[in-house]
N, C-alpha and C positions, 0 to 999 in steps of 0.2 A: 504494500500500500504506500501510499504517497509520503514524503516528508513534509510537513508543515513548522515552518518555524514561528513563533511567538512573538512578538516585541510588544512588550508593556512594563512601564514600571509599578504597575500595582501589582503589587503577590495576587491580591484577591483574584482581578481580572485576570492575571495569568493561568490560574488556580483553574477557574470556571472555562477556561477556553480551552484549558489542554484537557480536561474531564471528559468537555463535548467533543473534541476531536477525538480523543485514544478510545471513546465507547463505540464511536462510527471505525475503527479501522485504522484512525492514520496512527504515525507515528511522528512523535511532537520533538521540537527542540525548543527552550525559551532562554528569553534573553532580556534583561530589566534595563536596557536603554539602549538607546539609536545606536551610541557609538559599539557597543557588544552588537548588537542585531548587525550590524554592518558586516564586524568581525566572522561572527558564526557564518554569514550567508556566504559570504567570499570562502569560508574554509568549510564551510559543509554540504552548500548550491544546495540549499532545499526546493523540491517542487514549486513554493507557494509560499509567500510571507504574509502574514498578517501584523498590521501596520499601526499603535497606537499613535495619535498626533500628538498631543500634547502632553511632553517629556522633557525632564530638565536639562539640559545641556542640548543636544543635537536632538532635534524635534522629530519626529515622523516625516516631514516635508523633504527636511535637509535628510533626511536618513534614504528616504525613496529617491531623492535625485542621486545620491551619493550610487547608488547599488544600480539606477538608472543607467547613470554613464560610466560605470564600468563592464570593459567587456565580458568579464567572466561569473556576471550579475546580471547583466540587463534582461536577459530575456525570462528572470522569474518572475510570477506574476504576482503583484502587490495588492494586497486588499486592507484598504485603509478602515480604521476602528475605532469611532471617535464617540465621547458624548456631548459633543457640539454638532447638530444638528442644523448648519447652515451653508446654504447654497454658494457661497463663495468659496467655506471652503474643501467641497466635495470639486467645485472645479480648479481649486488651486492644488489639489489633490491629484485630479488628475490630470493637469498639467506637470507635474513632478512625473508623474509616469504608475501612479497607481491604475488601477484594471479595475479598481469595485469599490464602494464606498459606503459602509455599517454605521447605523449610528446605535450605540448600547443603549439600553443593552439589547445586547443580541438575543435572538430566539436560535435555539439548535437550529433547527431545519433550513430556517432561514439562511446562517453561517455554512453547515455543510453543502445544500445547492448552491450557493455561488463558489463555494468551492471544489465542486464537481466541475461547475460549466467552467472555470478558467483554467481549469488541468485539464478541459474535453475528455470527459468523462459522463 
């Protein structure tokens, strides 16, 4: 099954997002800020990142462009996870190169289909 990696600095949300992925199948890796989530993606290229926006240091935004334009990053697919619920910034989101755009909290089902349809699946 697919890798999915994590990036959230709250335990809690991390907690709750790898429970609903590893019960569907996947197999999770997490990471409590942009500049690790960077790290792990470059050295572990998971399937599929899931993207908290707002993070101390390197945000979600800088974090998705960062893995954006890198070659050996760019083509994972980013699904950004926020509980800011505004239209600027799902499209400043995906302008940085995010694929999908959650506002918590999440519903499983909800989180797993979009994560099917961006692995084509």
């Amino acid at each position: 099954m697919a890798v999915i990696l994590i990036i959230d600095d709250s335990p809690t949300e991390l907690h709750l997002l790898q429970q609903m992925l590893e019960k569907s199948g996947f197999e999770t890796l997490v990471a409590d800020s942009g500049e690790e989530g960077v790290r792990q993606a470059q050295h572990a290229l998971p399937d599929c990142i899931l993207m908290d926006v707002v993070m101390p240091g390197m945000n979600g935004f800088q974090a998705t462009r960062k893995l954006t334009h890198d070659p050996a990053t760019e083509k994972i697919p980013v699904i950004m996870i926020t509980a800011k619920d505004q239209e600027t910034d799902k499209i400043w989101g995906m302008r940085q190169g995010a694929v999908e755009y959650l506002v918590k909290p999440v519903a499983a089902k909800e989180l797993i289909s979009k994560i099917k349809a961006v692995l084509g699946e």
